[in-house]
C-alpha positions in Angstrom: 0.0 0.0 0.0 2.7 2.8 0.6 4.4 1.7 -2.7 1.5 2.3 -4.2 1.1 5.7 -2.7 4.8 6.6 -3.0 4.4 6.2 -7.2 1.3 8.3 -7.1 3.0 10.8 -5.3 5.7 10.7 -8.1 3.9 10.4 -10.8 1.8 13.5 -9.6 5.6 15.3 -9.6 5.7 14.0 -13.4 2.5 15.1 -14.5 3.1 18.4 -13.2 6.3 18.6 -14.3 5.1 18.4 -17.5 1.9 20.5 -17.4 3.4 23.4 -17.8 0.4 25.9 -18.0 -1.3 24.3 -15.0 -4.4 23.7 -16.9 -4.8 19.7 -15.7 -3.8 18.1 -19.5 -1.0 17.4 -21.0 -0.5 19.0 -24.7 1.4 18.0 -27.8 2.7 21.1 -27.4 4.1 20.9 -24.0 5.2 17.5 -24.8 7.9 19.2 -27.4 8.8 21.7 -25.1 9.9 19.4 -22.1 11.8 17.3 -24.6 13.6 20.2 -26.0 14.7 21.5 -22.4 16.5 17.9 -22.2 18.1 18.4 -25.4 15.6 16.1 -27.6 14.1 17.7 -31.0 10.7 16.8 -31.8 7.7 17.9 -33.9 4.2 18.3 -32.5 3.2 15.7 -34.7 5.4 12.8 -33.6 4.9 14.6 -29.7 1.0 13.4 -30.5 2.3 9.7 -31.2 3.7 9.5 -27.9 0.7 10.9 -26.7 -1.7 8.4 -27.8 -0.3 5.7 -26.2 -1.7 7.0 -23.0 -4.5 9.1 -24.2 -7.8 6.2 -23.2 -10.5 9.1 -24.5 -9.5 10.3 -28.1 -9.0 14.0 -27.1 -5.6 14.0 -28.1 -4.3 15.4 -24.3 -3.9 13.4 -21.2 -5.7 14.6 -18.2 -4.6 13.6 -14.7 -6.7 9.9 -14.9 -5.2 8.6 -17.7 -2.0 8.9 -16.7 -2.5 7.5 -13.8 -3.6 4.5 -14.9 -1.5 4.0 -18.1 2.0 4.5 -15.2 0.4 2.9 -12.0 2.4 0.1 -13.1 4.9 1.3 -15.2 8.2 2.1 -13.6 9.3 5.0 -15.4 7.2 7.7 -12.8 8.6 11.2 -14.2 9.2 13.0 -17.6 13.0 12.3 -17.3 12.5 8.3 -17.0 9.9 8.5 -19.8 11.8 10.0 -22.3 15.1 9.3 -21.9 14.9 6.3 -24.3 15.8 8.4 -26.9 18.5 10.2 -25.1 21.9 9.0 -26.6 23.2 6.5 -24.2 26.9 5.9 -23.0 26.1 2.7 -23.2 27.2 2.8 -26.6 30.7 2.4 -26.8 32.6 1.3 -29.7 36.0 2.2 -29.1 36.2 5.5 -30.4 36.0 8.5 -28.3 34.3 11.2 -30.6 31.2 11.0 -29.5 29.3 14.0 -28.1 28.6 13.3 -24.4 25.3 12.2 -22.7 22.9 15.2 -21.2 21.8 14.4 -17.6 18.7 15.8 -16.3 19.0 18.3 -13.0 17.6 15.5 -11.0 20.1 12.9 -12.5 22.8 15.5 -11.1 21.7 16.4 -7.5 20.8 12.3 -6.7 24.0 11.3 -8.3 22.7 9.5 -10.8 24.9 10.9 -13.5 28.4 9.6 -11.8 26.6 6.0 -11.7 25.4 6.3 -14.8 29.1 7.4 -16.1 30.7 4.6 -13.9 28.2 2.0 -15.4 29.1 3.0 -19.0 33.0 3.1 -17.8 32.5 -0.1 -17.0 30.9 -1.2 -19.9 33.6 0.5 -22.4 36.3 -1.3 -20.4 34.7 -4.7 -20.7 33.7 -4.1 -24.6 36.9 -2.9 -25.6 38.2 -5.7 -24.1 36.5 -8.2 -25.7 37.3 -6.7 -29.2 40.7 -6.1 -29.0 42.2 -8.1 -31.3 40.1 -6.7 -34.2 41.0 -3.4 -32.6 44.8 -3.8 -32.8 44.2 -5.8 -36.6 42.8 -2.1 -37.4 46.0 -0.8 -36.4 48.2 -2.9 -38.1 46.6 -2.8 -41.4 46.1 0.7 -40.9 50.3 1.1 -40.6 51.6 -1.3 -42.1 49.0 -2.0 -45.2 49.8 -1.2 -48.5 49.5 -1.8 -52.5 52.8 -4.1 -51.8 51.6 -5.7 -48.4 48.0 -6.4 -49.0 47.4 -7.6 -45.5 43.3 -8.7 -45.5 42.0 -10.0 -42.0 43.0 -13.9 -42.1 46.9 -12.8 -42.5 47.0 -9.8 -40.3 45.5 -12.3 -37.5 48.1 -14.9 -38.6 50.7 -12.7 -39.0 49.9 -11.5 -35.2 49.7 -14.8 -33.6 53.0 -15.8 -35.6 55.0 -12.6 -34.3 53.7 -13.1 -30.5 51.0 -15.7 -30.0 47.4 -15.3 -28.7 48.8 -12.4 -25.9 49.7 -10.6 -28.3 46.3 -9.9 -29.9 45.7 -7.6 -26.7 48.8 -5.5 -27.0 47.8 -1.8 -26.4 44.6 -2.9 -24.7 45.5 -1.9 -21.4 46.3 1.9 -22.2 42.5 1.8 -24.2 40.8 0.9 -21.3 42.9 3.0 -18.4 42.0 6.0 -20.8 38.3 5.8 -20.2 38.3 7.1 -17.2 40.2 10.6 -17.6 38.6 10.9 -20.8 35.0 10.8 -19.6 35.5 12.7 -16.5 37.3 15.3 -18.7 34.6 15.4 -21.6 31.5 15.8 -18.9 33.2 18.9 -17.0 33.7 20.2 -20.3 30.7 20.0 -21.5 28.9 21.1 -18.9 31.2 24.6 -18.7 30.8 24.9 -22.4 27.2 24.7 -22.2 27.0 27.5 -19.5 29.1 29.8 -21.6 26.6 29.3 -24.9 23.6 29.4 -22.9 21.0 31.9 -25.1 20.0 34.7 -22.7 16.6 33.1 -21.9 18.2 29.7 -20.8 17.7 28.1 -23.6 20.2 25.8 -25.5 19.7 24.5 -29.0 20.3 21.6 -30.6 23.4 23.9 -32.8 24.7 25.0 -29.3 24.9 21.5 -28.1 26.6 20.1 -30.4 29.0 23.0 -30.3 29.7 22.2 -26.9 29.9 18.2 -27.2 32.7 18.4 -29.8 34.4 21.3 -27.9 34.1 19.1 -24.6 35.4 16.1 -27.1 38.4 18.0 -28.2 39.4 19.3 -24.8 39.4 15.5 -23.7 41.5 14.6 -26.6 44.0 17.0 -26.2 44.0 16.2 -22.2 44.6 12.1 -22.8 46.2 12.2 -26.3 49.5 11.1 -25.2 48.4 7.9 -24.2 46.2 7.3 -27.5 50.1 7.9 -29.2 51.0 5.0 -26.6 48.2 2.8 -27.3 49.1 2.8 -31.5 53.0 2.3 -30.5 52.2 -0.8 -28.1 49.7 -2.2 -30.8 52.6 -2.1 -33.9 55.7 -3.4 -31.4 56.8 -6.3 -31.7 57.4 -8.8 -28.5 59.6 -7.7 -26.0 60.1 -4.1 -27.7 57.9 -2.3 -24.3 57.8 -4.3 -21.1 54.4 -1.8 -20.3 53.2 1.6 -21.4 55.6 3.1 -18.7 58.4 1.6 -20.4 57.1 2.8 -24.0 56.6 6.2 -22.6 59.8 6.1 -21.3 61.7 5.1 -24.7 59.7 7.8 -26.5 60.3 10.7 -24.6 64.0 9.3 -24.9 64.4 8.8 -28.2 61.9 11.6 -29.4 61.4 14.0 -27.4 57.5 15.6 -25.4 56.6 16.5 -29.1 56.0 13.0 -29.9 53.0 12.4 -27.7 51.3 15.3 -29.7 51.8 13.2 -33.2 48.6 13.2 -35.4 47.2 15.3 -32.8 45.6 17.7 -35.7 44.0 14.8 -37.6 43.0 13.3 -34.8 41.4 17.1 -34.0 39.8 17.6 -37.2 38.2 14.5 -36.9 35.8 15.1 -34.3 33.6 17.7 -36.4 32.3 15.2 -38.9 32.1 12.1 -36.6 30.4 13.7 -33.2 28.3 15.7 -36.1 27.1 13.1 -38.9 26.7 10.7 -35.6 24.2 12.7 -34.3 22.6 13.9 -37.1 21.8 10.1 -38.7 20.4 9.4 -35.3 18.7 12.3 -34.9 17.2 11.1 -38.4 16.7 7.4 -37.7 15.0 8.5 -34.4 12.4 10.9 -35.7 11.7 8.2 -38.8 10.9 5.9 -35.7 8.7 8.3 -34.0 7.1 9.0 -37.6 5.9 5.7 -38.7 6.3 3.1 -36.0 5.4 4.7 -32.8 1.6 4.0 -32.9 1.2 2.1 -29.1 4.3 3.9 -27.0 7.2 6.2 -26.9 9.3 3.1 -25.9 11.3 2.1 -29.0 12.4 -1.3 -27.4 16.3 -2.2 -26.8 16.9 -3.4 -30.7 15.5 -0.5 -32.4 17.6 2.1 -29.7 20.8 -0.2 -30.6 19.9 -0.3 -34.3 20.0 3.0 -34.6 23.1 3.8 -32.3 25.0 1.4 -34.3 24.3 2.5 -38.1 24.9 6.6 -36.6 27.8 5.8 -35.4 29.2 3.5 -38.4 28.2 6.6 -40.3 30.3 9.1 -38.3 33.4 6.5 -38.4 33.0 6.0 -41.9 32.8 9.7 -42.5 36.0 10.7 -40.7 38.2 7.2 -41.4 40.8 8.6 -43.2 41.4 11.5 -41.0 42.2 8.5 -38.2 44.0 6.4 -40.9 46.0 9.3 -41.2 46.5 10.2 -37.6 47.5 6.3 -37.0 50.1 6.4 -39.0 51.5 10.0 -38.4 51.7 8.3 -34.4 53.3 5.1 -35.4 55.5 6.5 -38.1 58.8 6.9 -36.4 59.0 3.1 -34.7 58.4 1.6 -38.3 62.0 1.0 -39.9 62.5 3.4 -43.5 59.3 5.2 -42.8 59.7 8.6 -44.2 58.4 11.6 -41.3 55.8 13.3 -42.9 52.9 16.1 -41.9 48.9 15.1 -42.4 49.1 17.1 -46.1 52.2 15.2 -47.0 50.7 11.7 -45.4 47.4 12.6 -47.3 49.2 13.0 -50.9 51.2 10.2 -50.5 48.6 7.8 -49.9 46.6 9.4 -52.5 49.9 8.7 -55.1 50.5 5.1 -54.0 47.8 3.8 -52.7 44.9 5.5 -54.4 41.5 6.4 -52.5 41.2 3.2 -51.0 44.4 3.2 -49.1 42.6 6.0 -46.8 40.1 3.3 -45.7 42.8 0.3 -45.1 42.0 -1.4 -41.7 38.3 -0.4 -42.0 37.0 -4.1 -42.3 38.2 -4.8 -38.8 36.4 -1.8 -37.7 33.3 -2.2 -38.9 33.3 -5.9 -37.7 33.9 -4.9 -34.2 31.2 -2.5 -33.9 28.5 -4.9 -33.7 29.7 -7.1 -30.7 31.1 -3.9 -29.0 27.6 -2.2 -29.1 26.2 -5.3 -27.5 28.6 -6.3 -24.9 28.9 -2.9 -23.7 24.9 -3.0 -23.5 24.6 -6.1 -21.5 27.3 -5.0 -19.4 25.9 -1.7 -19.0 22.6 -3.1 -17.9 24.2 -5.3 -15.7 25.8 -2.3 -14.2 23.1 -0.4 -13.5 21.3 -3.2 -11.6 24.3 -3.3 -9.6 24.5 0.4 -9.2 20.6 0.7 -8.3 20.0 2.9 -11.2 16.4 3.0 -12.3 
């Protein structure tokens, strides 16, 4: 009996919290404008769609009774919880770090939701990247050492791999990929949240331009924070066995042999990237989401775990496929001066010489691997993630 009077007492905070004129009904129109203060774009007709899966008399707004009885048993008791399904999730994590960060809701931040929420998808990156290592590190090699005369495909890269130094060796580098994710999220979420407060319109409003303005500023500033070890994590994946004992040792030999400007290699690639990846990623699932909402949202607002994955993995391929041989190009410009007769060249001189020798298709070598691990990244890191937030207590 007091559960049941504690979720009515919340779910009176949600429809309030959504009524924003007070008048006892929820509106299309109030709908969009709650959605938009968390950061989600959507028309008045698709805010009708969610609508009418609660909406028992046809009028087209919800008065106080109906949602009551549609969310008595439904767990997700304020506006936050009922659309955050098409918020884009950490839990998303596919090895690269480009994305724009996750919003959290006021309420997320003063329970302390968002930290569990950040560790859960920490966790979930760690475990992921983990698990798709080796087609991680194939990436790499084909990425540095393919060419028109070494036509590495995936079968010989692997065996060439497991040759050089056996099955450990598929992991080499994995250890600085997953230490990263920590200083890189923590990084990327203060940033984005002071970035926000400095492009915050005069009435408190923040667009969906402004946003992503901040998301690839906070992207950059995390880059350029944890870049060194990105330079570490290509130089451990193309060394050979016994070259680096760990990634102290490797940064050790660097800075010896090269100098505090060789932790900034590719750095402007690597830079440049993050425009068309954080932007085309959002924008495709920006698309794929109001396409959902459009045609297929006729019961509820829920989109279902396969349709929220679908569309997180195809925006994502998108944005990677988008800024590919910007990375290609960064990869190499890291990894250039530990491979033997390797001339030291700039991104424009990299860029033309690929183009020369290798054609077009040498900016997308290593992108098989890359495309292959994106699938079982995206759904360990969601089981895991889920797992997580069991664990955690998040809702």
């Amino acid at each position: 009996m007091q559960y049941l009077k504690d979720h009515e007492k919340k779910m009176k905070l949600a429809f309030k919290s959504l009524d924003k004129n007070n008048d006892g009904k929820i509106e299309a129109s109030e709908v969009v404008q709650s959605l938009k203060i968390l950061g989600i774009s959507i028309s008045e007709k698709q805010a009708e769609k969610i609508l009418q899966s609660i909406d028992a008399d046809g009028t087209m707004t919800v008065d106080w009774n109906e949602w009551r009885d549609h969310f008595m048993f439904n767990p997700a008791t304020d506006i936050e919880e009922i659309i955050r399904y098409w918020k884009h999730s950490t839990v998303l994590d596919i090895g690269d770090s480009l994305t724009v960060p996750d919003e959290f809701t006021e309420e997320e931040k003063k329970t302390g939701q968002w930290w569990k929420q950040l560790l859960a998808g920490g966790v979930a990156g760690a475990v992921s990247r983990t698990g798709t290592a080796p087609l991680d590190r194939l990436k790499v090699m084909m990425q540095v050492h393919g060419s028109k005369s070494n036509k590495m495909n995936i079968a010989s890269g692997f065996k060439q791999m497991l040759k050089e130094g056996g099955v450990r060796s598929l992991w080499r580098g994995n250890g600085v990929n997953v230490v990263k994710i920590a200083p890189e999220t923590a990084i990327k979420f203060w940033a984005y949240e002071q970035y926000k407060k400095i492009l915050t319109k005069d009435d408190g409003k923040l667009g969906t331009v402004e946003r992503f303005v901040s998301g690839s500023l906070a992207g950059a500033t995390a880059q350029t924070s944890i870049y060194p070890m990105e330079v570490l994590k290509t130089r451990l994946a193309v060394g050979k066995t016994g070259q680096y004992s760990g990634m102290f040792d490797c940064a050790k030999k660097i800075l010896k042999r090269e100098g505090v400007k060789a932790f900034y290699k590719g750095y402007i690639p690597n830079i440049l990237g993050i425009i068309p990846y954080a932007g085309i990623d959002l924008a495709v699932y920006e698309l794929l989401k109001s396409t959902w909402l459009e045609h297929y949202a006729s019961s509820s607002a829920n989109p279902g775990v396969f349709v929220l994955l679908g569309c997180g993995t195809v925006s994502s391929t998108c944005g990677q496929l988008a800024s590919y041989p910007l990375a290609l190009i960064r990869t190499r410009m890291q990894a250039q001066a530990s491979v033997e007769g390797a001339p030291q060249l700039n991104m424009v001189g990299l860029f033309q010489r690929i183009i020369a020798t290798e054609g077009i298709r040498g900016l997308y070598r290593g992108i098989a691997p890359n495309f292959m691990k994106v699938l079982p990244a995206v759904s360990i890191s969601y089981v895991v993630y889920e797992k997580m937030k069991q664990n955690l207590g998040i809702a």
